[in-house]
C-alpha positions in Angstrom: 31.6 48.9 -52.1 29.0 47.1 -50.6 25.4 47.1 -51.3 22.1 49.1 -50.8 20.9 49.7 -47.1 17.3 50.9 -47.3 16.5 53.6 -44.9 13.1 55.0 -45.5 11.0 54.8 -48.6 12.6 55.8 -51.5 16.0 56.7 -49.1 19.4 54.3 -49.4 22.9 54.4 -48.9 25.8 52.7 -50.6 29.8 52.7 -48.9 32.7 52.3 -50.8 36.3 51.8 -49.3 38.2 52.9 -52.7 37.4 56.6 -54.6 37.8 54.8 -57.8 34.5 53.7 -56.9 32.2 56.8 -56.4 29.6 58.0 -58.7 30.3 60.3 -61.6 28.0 63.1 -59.8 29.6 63.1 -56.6 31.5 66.6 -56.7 28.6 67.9 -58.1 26.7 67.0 -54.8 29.7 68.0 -52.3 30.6 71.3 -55.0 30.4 73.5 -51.8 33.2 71.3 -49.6 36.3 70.3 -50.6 36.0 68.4 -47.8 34.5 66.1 -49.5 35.4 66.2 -53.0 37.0 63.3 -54.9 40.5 65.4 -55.4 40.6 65.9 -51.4 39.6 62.1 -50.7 42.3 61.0 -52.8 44.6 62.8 -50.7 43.3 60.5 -47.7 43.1 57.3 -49.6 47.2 57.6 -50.7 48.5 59.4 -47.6 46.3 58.8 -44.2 47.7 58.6 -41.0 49.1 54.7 -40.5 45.9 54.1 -38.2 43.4 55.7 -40.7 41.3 53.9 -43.3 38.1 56.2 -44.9 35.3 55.2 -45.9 32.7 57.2 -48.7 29.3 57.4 -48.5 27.3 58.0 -51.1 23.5 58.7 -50.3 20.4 57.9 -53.3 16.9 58.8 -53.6 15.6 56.3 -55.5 18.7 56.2 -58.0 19.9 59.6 -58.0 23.0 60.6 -55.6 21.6 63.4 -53.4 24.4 63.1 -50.6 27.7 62.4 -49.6 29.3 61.3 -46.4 33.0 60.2 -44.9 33.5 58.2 -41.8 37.5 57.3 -40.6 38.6 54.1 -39.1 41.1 54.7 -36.9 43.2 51.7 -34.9 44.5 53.1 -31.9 46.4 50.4 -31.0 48.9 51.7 -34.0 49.5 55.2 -32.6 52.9 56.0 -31.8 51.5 58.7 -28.9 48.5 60.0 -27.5 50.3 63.2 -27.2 53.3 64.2 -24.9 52.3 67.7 -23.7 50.9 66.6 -20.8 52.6 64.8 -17.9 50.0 64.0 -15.2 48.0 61.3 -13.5 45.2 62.3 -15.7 47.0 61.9 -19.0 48.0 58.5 -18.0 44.8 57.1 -17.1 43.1 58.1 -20.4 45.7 56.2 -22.3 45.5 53.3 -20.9 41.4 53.4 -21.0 42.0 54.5 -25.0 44.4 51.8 -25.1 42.7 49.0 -23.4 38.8 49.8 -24.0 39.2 51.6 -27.2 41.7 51.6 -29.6 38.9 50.7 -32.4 37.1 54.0 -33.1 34.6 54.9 -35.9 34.0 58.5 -36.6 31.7 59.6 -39.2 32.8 62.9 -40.1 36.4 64.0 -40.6 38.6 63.3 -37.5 41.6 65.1 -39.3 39.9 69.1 -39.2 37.7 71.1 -37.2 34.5 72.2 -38.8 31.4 70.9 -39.8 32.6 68.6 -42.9 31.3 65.4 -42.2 28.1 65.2 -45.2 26.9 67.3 -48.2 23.5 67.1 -49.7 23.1 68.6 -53.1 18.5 68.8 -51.8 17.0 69.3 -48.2 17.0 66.4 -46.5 15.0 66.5 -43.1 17.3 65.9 -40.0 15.2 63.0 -39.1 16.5 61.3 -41.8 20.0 62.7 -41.3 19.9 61.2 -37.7 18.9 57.5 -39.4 21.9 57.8 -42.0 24.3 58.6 -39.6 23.1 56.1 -37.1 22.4 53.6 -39.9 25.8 54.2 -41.6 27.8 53.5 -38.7 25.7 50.3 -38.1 26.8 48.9 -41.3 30.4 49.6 -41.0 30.4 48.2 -37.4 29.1 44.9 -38.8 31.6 44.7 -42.3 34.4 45.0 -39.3 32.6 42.7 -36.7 32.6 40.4 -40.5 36.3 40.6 -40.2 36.9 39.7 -36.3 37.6 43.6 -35.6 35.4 45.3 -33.0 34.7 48.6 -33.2 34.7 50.2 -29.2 33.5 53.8 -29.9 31.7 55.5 -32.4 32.1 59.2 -32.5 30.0 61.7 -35.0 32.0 65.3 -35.0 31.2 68.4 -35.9 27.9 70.4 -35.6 27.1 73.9 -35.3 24.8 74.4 -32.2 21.7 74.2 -34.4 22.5 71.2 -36.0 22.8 69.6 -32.8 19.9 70.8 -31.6 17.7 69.1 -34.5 19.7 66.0 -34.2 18.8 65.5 -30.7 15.0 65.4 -31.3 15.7 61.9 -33.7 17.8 59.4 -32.8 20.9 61.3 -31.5 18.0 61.9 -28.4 19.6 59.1 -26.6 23.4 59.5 -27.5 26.1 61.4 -25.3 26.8 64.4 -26.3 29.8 66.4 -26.0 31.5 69.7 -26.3 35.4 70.5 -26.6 37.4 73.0 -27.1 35.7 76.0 -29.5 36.5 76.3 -33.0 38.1 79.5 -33.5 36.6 81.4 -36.3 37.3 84.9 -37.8 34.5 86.5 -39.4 36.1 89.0 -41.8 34.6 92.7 -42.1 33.7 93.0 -45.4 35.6 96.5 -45.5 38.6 95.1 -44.7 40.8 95.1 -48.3 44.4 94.9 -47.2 46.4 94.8 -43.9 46.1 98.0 -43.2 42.6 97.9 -42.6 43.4 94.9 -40.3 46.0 96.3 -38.1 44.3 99.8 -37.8 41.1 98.4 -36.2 43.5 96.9 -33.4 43.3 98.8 -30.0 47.1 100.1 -29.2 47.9 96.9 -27.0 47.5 94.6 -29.6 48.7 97.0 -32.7 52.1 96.9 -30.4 52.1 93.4 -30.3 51.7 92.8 -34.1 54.4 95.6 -34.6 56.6 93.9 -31.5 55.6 90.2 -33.6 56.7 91.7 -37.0 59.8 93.2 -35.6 60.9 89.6 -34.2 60.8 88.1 -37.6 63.2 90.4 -39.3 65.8 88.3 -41.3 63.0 85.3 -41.8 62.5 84.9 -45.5 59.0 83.9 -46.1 57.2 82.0 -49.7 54.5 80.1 -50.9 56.5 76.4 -51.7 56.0 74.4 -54.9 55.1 70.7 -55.7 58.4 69.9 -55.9 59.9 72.1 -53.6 57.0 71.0 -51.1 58.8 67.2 -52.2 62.8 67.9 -51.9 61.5 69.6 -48.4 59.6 66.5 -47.7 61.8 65.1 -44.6 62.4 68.7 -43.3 58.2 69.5 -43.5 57.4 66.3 -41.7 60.2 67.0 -38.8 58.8 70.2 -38.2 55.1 69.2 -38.0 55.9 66.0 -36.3 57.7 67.9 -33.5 54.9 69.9 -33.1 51.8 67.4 -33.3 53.8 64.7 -30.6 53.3 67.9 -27.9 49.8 68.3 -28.7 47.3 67.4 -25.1 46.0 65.0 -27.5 46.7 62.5 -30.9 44.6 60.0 -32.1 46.7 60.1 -35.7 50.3 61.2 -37.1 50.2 62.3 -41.1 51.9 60.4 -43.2 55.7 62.1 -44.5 54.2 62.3 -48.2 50.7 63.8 -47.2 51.5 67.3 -47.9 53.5 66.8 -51.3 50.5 64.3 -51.8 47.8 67.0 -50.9 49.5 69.5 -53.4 49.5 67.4 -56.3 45.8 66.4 -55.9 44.8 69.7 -55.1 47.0 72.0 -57.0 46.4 75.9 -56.1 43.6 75.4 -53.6 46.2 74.2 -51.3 49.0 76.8 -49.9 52.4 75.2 -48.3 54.4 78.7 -46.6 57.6 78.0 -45.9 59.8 80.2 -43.2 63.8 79.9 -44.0 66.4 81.5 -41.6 69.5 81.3 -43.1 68.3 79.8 -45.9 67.5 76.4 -43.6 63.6 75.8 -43.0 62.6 76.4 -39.9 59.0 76.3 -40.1 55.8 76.4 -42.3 52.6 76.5 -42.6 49.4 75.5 -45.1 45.9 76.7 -46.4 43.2 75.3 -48.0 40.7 77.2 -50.0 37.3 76.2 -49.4 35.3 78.2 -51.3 34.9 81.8 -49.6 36.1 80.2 -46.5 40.0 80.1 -45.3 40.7 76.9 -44.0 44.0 76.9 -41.8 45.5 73.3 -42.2 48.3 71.9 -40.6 51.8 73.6 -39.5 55.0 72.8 -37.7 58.2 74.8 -36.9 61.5 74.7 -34.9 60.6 75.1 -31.4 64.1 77.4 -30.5 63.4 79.7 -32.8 59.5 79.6 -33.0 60.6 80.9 -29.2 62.8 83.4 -30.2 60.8 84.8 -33.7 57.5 84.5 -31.8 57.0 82.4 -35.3 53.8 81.0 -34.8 52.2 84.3 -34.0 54.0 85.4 -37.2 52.5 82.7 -38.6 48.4 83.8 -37.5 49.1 87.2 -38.5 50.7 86.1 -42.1 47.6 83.5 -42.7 45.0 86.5 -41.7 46.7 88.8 -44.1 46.1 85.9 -46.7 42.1 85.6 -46.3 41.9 89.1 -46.1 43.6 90.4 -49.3 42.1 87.1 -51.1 38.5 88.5 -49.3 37.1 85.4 -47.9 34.3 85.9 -45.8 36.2 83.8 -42.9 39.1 81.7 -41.9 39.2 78.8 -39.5 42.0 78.6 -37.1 40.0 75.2 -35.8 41.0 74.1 -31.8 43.7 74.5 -30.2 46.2 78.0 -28.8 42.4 79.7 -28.6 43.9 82.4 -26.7 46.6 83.8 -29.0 44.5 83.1 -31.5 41.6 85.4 -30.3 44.6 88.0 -29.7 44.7 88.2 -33.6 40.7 88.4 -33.9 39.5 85.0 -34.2 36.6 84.3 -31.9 35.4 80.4 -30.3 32.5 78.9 -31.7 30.9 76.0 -29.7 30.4 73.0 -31.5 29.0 69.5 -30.6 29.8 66.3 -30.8 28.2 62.7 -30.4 29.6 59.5 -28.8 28.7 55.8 -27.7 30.8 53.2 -27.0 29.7 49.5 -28.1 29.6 47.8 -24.9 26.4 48.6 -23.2 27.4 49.0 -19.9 30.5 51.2 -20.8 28.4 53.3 -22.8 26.2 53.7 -19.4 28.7 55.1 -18.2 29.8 57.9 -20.6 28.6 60.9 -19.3 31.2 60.3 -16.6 33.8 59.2 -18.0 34.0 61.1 -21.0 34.6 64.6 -19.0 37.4 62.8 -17.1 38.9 61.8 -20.3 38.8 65.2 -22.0 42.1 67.1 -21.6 41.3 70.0 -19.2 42.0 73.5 -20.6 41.8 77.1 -18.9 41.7 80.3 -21.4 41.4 83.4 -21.5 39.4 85.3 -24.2 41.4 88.3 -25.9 39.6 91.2 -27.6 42.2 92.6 -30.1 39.8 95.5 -31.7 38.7 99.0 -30.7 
């Protein structure tokens, strides 16, 4: 922890690099994110990526906690692979800029998920001074690195909703790049909806055949929810699976560790889910859930690629974890970025959301707004529309 950075009048922020630290209160203020609740932060603190190290914020009016903030440190420099999907020019020239001009990044907010999870305020706090926390906040952790002969190249704040980023830019984000990626894809559940049923007959007939056609493929696939210590003797198995399918993403800036899934079930007991898919009583493929309150978040998952082919597993796999939020009624899941076309062919829809970068160097950072689009990994969909 380090100490007290005033902000405005009565406004000031405190950061600590261990949990053990935090304030007694601090769930109460981040109660509607597990996000960013202690028994979810421990999860990072004992089994981050390699090239991770967190950082919590806690945020005081006068004395009193009224906020809470995470911002990830993440050494690029210790990455096994950007990501091997993609073999082009392209792909190469971003590596070596990441490697070469900035392998130190500094994102405040969770680099891990998709979603707006980077801060929790347990009052309304205006976003002019949400603008000077985050913008103060990074200024403080790029001086306790520059302290220890580390410079930070990029900062990078991530995720907000379109009207979030909106109110930011009329503060101090006025003057920062701004980016947009790939959509979150979100499915807003009809509250009529009570069991599968109601799911697969609202789908027009092309896509009730596919589900039927999906369903069909996985006959002989045994599928259950895995305990704490069948998520542990699995441990090597789970990690092979989602390691093969992370290393082919278009892009990496972190691997999980082996234990962070055994690790994330003992912290977080029931609120996290670990499906596992056996053929022939080998595992071929899984994947997890969190429960975030009424919302479905869809976590990480991996599988055999031959027979994710062959099942059409990972469609299996979407279908299974809609079933899930439906008959558990939460209001929505998040299938976060990534495969947003199948995943609209199940019902999920992209929501836009924005980001902020700068890098360091001044003249670099100049540059941004053309570099950064050159940088992004370019992506052609098409939107389905499942429903009648």
């Amino acid at each position: 922890m380090w100490g007290d950075f005033f902000m405005l009048d009565h406004y000031s922020f405190q950061i600590y690099a261990n949990t053990s630290q935090l304030p007694k209160s601090w769930d109460q203020v981040a109660v509607e994110n597990i996000f960013l609740q202690t028994h979810y932060l421990k999860v990072l603190e004992n089994s981050a990526p390699t090239n991770m190290r967190c950082f919590y914020i806690g945020i005081f009016e006068d004395t009193e906690l009224i906020g809470v903030a995470l911002a990830q440190y993440l050494d690029l420099n210790k990455l096994e692979s950007f990501g091997e999907r993609d073999k082009c020019i392209k792909t190469y020239v971003r590596n070596f800029i990441f490697k070469n001009f900035a392998s130190h990044v500094l994102f405040l907010g969770n680099n891990m998920i998709t979603g707006q999870n980077g801060y929790a305020f347990s009052k309304t706090v205006d976003f002019k001074c949400i603008s000077d926390l985050l913008l103060d906040c990074s200024a403080a952790i790029i001086k306790y690195f520059k302290q220890k002969n580390i410079t930070i190249h990029i900062v990078s704040f991530k995720d907000f909703y379109e009207h979030c980023s909106e109110e930011l830019k009329k503060f101090g984000f006025a003057t920062v790049y701004e980016f947009k990626t790939q959509p979150n894809m979100i499915f807003e559940l009809p509250k009529h909806w009570q069991n599968n049923e109601d799911y697969i007959s609202a789908f027009s007939k092309k896509y009730r055949d596919q589900y039927k056609r999906a369903h069909k493929k996985a006959d002989g696939i045994a599928i259950r929810e895995l305990s704490l210590e069948e998520i542990t003797s699995y441990e090597e198995r789970i990690y092979e699976l989602y390691h093969h399918v992370a290393k082919n993403a278009p892009f990496n800036t972190f691997f999980l560790a082996k234990s962070h899934f055994s690790v994330f079930k003992k912290n977080c007991g029931d609120r996290f889910r670990l499906t596992g898919y056996f053929w022939e009583e080998k595992l071929i493929g899984f994947h997890s859930l969190l429960l975030n309150g009424d919302v479905l978040e869809t976590y990480f998952l991996g599988y055999d690629e031959q027979i994710q082919k062959e099942k059409m597993l990972y469609l299996n796999m979407l279908y299974n974890m809609t079933q899930f939020g439906i008959e558990n009624q939460f209001k929505k899941i998040i299938f976060g970025r990534t495969a947003l076309e199948i995943k609209s062919s199940i019902g999920a829809e992209p929501v836009m959301m924005s980001g902020f970068i700068y890098h360091t160097n001044t003249w670099i950072n100049k540059l941004m707004p053309k570099l950064f689009p050159q940088l992004e990994p370019s992506l052609a969909w098409q939107q389905r529309h499942p429903f009648k």
